[in-house]
C-alpha atoms as an extended CHARMM CRD file, in Angstrom:
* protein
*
       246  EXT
         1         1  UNK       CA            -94.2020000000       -8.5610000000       66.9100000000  PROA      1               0.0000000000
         2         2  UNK       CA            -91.3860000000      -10.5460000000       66.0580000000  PROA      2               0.0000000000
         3         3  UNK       CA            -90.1710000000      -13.2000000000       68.5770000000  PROA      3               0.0000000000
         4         4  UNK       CA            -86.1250000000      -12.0430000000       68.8240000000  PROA      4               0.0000000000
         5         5  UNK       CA            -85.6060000000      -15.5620000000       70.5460000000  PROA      5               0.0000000000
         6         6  UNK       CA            -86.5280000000      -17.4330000000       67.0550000000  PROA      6               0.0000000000
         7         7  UNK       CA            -83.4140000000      -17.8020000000       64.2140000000  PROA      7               0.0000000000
         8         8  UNK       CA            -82.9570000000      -15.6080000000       61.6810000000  PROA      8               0.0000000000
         9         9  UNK       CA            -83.8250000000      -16.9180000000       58.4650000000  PROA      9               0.0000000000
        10        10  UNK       CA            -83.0020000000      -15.8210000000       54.6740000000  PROA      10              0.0000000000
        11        11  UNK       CA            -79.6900000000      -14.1420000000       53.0830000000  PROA      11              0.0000000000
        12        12  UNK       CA            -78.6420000000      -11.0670000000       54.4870000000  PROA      12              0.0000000000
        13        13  UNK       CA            -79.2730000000       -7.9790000000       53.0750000000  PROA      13              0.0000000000
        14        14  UNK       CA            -76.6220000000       -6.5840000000       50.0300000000  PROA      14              0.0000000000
        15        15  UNK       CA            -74.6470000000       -3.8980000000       50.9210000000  PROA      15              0.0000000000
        16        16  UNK       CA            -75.6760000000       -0.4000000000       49.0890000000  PROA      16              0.0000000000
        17        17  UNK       CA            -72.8400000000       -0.8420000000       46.6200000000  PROA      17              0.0000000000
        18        18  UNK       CA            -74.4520000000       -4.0570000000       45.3410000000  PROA      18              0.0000000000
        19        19  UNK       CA            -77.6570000000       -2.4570000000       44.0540000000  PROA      19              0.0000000000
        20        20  UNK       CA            -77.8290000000       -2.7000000000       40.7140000000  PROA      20              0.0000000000
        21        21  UNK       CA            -76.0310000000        0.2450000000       39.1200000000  PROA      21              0.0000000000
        22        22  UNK       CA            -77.8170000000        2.9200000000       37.0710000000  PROA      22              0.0000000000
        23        23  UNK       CA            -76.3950000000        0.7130000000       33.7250000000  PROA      23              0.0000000000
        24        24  UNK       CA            -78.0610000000       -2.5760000000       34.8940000000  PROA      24              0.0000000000
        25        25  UNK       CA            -74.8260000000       -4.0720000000       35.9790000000  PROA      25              0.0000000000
        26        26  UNK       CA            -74.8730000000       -5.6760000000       39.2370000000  PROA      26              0.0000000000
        27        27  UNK       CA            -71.3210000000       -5.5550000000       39.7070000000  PROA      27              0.0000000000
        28        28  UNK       CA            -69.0560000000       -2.6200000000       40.0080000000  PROA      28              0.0000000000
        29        29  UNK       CA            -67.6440000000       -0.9190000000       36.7990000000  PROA      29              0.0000000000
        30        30  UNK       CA            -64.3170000000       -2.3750000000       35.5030000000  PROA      30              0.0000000000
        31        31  UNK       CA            -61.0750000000        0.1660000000       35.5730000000  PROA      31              0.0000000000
        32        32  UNK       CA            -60.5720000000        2.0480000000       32.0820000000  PROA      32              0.0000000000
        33        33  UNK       CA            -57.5310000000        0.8970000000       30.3600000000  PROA      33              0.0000000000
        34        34  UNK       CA            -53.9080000000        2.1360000000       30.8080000000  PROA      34              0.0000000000
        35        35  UNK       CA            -53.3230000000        4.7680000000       28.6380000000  PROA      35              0.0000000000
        36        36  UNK       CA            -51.9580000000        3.9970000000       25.0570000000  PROA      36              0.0000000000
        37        37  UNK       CA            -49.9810000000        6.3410000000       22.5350000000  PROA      37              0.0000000000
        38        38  UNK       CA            -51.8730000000        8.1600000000       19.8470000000  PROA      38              0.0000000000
        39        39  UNK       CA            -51.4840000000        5.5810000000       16.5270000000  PROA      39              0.0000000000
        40        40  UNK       CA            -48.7590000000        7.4640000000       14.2760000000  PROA      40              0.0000000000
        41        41  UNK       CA            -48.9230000000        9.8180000000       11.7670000000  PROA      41              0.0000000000
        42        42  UNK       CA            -48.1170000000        7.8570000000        8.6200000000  PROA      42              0.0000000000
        43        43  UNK       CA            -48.4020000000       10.6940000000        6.6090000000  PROA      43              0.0000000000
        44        44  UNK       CA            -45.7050000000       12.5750000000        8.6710000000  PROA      44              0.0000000000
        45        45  UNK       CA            -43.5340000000        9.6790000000        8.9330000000  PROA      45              0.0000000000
        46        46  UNK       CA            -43.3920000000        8.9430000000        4.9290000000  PROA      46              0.0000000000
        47        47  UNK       CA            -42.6910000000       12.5100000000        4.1470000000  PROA      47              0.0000000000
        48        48  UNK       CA            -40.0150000000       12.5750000000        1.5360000000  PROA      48              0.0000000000
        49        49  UNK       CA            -37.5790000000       15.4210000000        1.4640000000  PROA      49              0.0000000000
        50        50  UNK       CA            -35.9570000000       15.5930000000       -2.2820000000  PROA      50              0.0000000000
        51        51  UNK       CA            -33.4040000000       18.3120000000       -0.9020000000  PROA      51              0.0000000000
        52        52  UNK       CA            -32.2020000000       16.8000000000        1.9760000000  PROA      52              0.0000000000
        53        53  UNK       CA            -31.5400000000       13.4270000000        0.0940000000  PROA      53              0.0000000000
        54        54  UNK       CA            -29.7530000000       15.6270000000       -2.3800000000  PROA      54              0.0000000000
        55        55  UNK       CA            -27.4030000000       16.8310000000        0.0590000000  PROA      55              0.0000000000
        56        56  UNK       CA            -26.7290000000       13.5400000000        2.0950000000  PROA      56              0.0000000000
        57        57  UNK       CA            -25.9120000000       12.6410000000       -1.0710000000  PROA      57              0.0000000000
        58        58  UNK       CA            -23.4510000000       15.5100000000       -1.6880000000  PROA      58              0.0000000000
        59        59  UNK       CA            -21.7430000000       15.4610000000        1.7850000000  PROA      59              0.0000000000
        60        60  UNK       CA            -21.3730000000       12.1560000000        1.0530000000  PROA      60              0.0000000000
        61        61  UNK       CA            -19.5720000000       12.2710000000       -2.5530000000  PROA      61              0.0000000000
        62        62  UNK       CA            -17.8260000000       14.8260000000       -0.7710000000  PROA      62              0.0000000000
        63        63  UNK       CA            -16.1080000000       12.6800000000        1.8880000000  PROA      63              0.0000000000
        64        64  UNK       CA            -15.1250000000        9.9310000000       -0.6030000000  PROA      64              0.0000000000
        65        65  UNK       CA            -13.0590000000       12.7470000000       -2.9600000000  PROA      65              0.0000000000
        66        66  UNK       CA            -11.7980000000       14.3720000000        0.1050000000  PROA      66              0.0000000000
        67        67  UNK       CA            -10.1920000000       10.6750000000        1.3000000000  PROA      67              0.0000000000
        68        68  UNK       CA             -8.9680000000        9.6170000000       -2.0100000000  PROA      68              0.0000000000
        69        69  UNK       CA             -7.2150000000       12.9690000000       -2.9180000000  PROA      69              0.0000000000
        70        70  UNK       CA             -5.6690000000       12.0870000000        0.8830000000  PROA      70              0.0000000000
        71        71  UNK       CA             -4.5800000000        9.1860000000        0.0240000000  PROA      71              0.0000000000
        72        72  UNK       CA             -2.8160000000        9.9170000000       -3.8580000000  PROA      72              0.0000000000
        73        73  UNK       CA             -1.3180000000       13.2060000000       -1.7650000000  PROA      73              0.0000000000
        74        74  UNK       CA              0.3150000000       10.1300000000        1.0870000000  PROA      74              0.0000000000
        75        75  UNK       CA              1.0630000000        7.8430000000       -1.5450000000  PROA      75              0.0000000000
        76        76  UNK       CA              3.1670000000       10.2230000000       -3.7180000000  PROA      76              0.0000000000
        77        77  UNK       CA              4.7730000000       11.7030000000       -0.8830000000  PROA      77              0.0000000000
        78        78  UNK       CA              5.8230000000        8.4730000000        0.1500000000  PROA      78              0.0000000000
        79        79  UNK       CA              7.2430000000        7.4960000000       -3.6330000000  PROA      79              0.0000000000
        80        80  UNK       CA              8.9240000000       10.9470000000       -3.6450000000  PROA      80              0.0000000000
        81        81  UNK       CA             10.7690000000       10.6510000000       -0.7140000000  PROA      81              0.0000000000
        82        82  UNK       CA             11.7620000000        6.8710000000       -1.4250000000  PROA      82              0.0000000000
        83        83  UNK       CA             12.7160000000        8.4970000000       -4.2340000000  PROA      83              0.0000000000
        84        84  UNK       CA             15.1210000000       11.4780000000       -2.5810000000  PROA      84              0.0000000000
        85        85  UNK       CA             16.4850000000        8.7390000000        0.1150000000  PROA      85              0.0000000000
        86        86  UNK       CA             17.3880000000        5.7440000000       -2.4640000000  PROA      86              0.0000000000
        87        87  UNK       CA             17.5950000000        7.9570000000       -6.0760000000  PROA      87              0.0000000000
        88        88  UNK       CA             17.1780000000        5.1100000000       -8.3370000000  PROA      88              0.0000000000
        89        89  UNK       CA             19.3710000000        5.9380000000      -12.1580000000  PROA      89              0.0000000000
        90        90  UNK       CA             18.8370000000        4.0530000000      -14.8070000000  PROA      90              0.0000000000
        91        91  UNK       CA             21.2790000000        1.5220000000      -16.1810000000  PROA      91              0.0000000000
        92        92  UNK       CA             23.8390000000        2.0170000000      -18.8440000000  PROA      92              0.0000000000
        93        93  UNK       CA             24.4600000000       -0.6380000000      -21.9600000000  PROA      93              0.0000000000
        94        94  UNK       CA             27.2470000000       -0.7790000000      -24.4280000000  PROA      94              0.0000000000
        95        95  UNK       CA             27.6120000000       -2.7190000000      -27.7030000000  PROA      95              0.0000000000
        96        96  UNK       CA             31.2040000000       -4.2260000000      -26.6150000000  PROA      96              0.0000000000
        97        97  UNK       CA             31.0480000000       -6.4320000000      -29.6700000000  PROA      97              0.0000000000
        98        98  UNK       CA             29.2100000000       -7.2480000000      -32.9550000000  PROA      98              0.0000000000
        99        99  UNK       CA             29.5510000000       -9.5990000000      -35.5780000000  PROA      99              0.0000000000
       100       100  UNK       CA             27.9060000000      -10.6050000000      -38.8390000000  PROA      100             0.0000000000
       101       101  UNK       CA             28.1870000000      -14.2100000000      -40.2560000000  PROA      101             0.0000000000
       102       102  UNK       CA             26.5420000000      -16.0110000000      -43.5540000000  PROA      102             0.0000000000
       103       103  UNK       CA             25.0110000000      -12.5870000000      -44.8490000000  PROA      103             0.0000000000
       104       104  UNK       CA             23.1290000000      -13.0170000000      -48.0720000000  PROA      104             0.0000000000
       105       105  UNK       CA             20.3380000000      -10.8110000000      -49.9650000000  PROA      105             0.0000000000
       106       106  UNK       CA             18.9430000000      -11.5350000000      -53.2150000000  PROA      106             0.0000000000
       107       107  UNK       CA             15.3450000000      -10.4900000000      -54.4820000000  PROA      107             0.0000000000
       108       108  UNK       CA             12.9800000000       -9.6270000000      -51.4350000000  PROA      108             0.0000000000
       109       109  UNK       CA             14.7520000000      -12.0210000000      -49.2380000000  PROA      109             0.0000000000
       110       110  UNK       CA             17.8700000000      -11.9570000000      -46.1120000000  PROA      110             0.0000000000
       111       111  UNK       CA             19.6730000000      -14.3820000000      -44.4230000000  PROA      111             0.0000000000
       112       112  UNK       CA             22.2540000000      -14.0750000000      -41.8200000000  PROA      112             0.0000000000
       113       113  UNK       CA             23.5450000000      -14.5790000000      -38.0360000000  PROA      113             0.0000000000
       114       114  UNK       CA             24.6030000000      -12.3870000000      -35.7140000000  PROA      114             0.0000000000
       115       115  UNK       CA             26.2110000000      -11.9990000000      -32.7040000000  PROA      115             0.0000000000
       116       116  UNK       CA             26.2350000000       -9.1190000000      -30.1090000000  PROA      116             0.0000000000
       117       117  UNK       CA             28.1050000000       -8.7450000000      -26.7400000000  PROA      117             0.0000000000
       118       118  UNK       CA             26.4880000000       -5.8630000000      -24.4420000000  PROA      118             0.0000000000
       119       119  UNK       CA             28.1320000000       -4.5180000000      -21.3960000000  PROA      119             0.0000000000
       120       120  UNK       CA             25.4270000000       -3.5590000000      -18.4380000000  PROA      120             0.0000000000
       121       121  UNK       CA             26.6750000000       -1.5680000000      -15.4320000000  PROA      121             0.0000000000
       122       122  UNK       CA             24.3270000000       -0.5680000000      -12.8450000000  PROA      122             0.0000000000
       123       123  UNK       CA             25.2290000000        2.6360000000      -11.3210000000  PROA      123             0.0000000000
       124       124  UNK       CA             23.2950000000        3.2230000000       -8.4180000000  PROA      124             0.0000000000
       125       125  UNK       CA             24.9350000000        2.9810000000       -4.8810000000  PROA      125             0.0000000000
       126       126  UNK       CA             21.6920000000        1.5010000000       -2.7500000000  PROA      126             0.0000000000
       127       127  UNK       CA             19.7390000000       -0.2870000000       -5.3840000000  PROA      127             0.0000000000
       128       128  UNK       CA             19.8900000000       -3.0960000000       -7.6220000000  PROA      128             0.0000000000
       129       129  UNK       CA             17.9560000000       -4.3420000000      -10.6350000000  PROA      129             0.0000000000
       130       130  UNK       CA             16.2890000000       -7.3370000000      -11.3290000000  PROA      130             0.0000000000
       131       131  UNK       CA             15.7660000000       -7.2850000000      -15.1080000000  PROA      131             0.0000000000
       132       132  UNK       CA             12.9810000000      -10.2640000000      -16.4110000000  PROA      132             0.0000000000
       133       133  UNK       CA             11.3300000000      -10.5990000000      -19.9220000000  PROA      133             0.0000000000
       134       134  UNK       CA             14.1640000000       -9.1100000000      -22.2090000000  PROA      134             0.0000000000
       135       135  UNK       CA             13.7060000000       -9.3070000000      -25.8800000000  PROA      135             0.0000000000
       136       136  UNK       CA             16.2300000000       -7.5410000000      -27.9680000000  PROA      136             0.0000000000
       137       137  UNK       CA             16.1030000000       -7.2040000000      -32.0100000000  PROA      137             0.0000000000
       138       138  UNK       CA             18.1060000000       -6.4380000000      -35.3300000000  PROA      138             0.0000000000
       139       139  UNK       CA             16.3730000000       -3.5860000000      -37.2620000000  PROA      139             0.0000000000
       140       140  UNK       CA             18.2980000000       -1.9170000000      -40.4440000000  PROA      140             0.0000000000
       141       141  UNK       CA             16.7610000000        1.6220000000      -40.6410000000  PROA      141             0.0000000000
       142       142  UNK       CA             13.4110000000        1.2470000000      -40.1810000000  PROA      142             0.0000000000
       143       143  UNK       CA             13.3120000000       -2.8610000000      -41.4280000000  PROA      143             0.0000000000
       144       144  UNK       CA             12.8400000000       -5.4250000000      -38.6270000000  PROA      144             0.0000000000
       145       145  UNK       CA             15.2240000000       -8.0800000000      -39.6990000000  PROA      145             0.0000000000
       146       146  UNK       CA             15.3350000000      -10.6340000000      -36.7820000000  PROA      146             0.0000000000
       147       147  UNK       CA             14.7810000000      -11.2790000000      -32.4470000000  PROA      147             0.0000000000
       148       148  UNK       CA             15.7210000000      -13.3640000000      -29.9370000000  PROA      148             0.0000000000
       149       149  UNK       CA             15.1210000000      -13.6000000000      -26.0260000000  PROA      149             0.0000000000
       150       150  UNK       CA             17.7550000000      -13.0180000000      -23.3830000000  PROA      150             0.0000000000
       151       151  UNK       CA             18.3190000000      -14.9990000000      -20.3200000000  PROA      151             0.0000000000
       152       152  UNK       CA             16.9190000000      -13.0920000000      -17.1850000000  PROA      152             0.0000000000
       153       153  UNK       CA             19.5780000000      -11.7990000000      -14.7410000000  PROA      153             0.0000000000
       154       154  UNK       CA             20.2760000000       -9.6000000000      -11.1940000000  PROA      154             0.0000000000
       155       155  UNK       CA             22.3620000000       -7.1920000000      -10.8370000000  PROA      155             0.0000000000
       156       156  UNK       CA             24.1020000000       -5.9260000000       -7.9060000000  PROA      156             0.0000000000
       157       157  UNK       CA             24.9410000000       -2.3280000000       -6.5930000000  PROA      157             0.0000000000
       158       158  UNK       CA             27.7690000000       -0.9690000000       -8.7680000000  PROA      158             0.0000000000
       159       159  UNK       CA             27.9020000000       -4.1030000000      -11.1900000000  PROA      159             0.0000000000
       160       160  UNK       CA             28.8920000000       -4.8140000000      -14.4810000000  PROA      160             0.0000000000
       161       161  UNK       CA             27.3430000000       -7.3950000000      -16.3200000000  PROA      161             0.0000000000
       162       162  UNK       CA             28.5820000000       -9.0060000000      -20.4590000000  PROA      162             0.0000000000
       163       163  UNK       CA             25.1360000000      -10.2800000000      -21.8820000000  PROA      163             0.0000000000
       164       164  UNK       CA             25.2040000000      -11.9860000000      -25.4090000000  PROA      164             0.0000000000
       165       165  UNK       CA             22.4650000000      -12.3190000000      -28.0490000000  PROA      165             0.0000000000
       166       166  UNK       CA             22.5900000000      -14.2000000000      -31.3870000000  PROA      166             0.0000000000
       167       167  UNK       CA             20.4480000000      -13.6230000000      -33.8600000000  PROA      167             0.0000000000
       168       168  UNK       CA             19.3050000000      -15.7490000000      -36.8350000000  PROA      168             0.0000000000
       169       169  UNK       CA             17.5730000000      -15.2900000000      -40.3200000000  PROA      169             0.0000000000
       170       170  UNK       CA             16.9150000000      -17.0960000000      -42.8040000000  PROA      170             0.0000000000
       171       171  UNK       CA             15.3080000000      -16.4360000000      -46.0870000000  PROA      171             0.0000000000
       172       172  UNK       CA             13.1480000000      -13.9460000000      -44.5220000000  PROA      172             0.0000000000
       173       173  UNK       CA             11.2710000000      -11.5860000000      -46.5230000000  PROA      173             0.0000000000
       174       174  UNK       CA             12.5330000000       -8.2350000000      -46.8910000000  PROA      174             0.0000000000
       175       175  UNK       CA             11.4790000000       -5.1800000000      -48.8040000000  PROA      175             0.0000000000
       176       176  UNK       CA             13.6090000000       -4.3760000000      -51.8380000000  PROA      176             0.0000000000
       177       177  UNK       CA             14.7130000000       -1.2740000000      -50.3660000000  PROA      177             0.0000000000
       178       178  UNK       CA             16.1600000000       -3.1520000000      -47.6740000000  PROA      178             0.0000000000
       179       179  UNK       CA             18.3190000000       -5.2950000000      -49.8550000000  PROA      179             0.0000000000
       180       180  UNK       CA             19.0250000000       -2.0400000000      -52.1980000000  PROA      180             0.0000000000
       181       181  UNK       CA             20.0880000000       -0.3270000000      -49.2660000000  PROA      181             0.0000000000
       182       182  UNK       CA             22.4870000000       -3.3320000000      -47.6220000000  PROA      182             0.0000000000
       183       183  UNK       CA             24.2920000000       -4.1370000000      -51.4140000000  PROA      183             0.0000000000
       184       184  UNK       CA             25.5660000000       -0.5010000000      -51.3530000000  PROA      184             0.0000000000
       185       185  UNK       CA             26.5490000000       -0.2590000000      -47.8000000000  PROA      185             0.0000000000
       186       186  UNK       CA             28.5400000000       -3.2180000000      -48.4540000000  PROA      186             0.0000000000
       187       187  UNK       CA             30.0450000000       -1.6730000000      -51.7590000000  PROA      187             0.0000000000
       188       188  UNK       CA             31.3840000000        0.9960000000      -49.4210000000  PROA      188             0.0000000000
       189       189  UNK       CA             32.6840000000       -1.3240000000      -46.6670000000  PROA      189             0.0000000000
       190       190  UNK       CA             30.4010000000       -0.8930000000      -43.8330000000  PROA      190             0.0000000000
       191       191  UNK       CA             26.5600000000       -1.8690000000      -42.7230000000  PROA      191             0.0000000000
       192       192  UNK       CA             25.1120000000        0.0340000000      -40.0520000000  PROA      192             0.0000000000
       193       193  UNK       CA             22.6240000000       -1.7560000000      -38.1550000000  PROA      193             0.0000000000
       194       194  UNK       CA             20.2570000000       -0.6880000000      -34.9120000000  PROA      194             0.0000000000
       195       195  UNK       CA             20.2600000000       -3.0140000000      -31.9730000000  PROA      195             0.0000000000
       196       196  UNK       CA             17.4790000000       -2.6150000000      -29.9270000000  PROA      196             0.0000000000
       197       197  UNK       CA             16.5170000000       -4.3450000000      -26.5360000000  PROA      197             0.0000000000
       198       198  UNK       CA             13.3950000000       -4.1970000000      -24.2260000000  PROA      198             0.0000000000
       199       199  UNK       CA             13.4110000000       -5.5760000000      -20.7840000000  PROA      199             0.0000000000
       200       200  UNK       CA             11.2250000000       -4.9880000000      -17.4720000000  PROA      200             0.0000000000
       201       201  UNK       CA             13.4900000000       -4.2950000000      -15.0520000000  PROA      201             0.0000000000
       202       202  UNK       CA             12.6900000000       -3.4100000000      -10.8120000000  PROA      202             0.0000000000
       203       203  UNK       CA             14.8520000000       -1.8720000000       -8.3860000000  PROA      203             0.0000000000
       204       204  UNK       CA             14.9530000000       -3.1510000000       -5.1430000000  PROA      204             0.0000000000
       205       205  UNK       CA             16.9050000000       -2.6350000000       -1.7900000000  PROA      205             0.0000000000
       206       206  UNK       CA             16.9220000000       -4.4210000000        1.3110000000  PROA      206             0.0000000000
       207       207  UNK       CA             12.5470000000       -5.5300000000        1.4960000000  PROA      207             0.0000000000
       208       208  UNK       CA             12.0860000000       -2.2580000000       -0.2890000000  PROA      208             0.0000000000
       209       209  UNK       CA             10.9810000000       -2.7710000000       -4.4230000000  PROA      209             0.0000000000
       210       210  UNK       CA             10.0740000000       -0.4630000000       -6.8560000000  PROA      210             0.0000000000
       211       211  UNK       CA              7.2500000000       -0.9290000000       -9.3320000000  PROA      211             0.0000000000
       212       212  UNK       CA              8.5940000000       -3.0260000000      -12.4070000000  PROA      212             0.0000000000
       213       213  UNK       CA              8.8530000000       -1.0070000000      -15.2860000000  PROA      213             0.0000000000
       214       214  UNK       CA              9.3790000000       -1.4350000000      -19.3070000000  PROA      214             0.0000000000
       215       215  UNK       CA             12.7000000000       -0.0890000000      -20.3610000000  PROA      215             0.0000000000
       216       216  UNK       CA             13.6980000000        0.7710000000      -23.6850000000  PROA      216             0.0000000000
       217       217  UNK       CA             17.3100000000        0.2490000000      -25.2310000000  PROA      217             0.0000000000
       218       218  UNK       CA             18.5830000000        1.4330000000      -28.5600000000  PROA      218             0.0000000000
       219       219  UNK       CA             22.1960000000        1.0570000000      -30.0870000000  PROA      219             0.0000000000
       220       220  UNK       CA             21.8360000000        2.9190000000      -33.0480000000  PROA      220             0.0000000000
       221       221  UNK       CA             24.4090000000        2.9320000000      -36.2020000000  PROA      221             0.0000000000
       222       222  UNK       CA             26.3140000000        0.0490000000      -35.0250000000  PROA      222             0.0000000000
       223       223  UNK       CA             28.5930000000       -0.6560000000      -37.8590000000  PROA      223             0.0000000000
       224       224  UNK       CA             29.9740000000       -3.3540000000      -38.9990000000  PROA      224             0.0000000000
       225       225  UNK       CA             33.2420000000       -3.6050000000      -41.3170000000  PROA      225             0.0000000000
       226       226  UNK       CA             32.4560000000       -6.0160000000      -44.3500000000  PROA      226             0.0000000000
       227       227  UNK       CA             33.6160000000       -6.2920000000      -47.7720000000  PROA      227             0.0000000000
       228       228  UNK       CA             30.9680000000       -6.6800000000      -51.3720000000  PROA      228             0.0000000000
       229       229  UNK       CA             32.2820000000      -10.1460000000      -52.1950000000  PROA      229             0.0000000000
       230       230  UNK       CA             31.8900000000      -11.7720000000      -48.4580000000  PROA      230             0.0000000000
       231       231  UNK       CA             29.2650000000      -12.6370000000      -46.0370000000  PROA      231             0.0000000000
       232       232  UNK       CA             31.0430000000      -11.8590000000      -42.8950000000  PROA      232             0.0000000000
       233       233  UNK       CA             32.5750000000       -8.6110000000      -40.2230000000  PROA      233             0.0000000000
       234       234  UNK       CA             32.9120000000       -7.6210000000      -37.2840000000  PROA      234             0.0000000000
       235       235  UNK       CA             32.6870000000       -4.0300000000      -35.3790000000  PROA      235             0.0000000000
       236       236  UNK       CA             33.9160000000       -1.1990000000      -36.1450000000  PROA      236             0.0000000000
       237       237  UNK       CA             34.9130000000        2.0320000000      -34.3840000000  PROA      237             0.0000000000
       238       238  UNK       CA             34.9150000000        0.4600000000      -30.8370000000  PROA      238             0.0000000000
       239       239  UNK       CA             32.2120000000       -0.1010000000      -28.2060000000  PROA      239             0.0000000000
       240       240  UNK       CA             28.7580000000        1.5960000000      -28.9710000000  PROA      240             0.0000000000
       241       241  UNK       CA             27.5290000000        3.6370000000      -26.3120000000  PROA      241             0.0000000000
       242       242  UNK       CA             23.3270000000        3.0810000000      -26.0710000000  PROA      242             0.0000000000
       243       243  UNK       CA             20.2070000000        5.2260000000      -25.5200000000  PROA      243             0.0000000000
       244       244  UNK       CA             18.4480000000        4.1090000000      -22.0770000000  PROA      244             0.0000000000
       245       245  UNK       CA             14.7790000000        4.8810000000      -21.1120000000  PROA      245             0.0000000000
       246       246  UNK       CA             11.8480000000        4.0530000000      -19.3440000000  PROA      246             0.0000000000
């Protein structure tokens, strides 16, 4: 019989949860691990719809024509009502004078100066025109004979402006029609030349300026009084209204 006075020797006793487990693992059984999504469908993820493409596409195209035919419909609205507000005319030119010096034709060949005096008026009331670039140039019928450059120049609201070209050839070569056609016209008394001028021109008021544009000039039959035997004349018939467009 055991003496209950004596120590107790040895470890104690495990608890019942220590036993070794039905797997053979002393300890107890770790947790199971939080729970995790499914792993993704690739197949569902990478399926490609032609159609709907297609019409992203569309709606897309779609909203690009819809904003640029919004903006040409704003931007010519604008321009057209600049346009009622300010009403822009185009200018007028005269041939004031014109004169013919050292004239000479012989076979295939022309020489000569000339001299022309234009009158510009502007008629417009709010607007007024910066002209750059002019050229202007001698043509008899359908022959170019000679061309020069004119000096840029403004012009106010209501203004009238004298602008002078001279023009110079020498020896150039001509067709024979041309000097045909210039010996008779001096037989009778009178050459009739064309004077033609191009220019880009804006019209502007206040900050406001329009787009530049190319106009077109042309003094046609401008005569000039000379006899057979000399080389020299001046205008006839007075001032020489011209044809303006743009």
């Amino acid at each position: 019989m055991a003496d209950p006075s004596r120590p107790v020797t040895g470890y104690p006793a495990p608890p019942s949860s220590s036993y070794p487990q039905p797997n053979g693992y002393p300890y107890p059984a770790p947790p199971p691990p939080p729970h995790q999504p499914p792993p993704p469908n690739y197949a569902y993820a990478y399926n490609y719809d032609p159609s709907a493409a297609a019409a992203s596409r569309a709606a897309f195209l779609r909203r690009i024509l819809a904003a640029m035919i919004a903006f040409f419909i704003i931007s010519a609205s604008v321009v057209f009502i600049v346009w009622l507000v300010l009403r822009p005319r185009l200018p007028k030119f005269w041939v004031d004078s014109f004169a013919l010096n050292n004239l000479n034709t012989s076979s295939q060949t022309l020489s000569g100066d000339w001299a022309v005096g234009f009158s510009v008026y502007n008629p417009n009331k709010k607007m007024s025109i910066v002209y750059d670039e002019i050229n202007s140039g001698i043509v008899y019928k359908s022959a170019f004979l000679s061309e020069t450059r004119i000096a840029p120049f403004d012009q106010g609201k209501r203004d009238r402006t004298v602008v002078n070209a001279t023009f110079s050839a020498r020896n150039s070569y001509v067709e024979d029609w041309v000097v045909r056609g210039i010996s008779d016209d001096r037989a009778r008394g009178t050459v009739n030349f064309h004077v033609r001028v191009w220019a880009r021109v804006g019209f502007r008021t206040g900050g406001w300026r329009l787009r530049r544009r190319l106009l077109r000039v042309l003094c046609e039959n401008v005569g000039i009084g000379i006899s057979s035997n000399s080389g020299s004349g001046k205008l006839v018939g007075g001032p020489k209204e011209c044809r303006v467009g743009i």
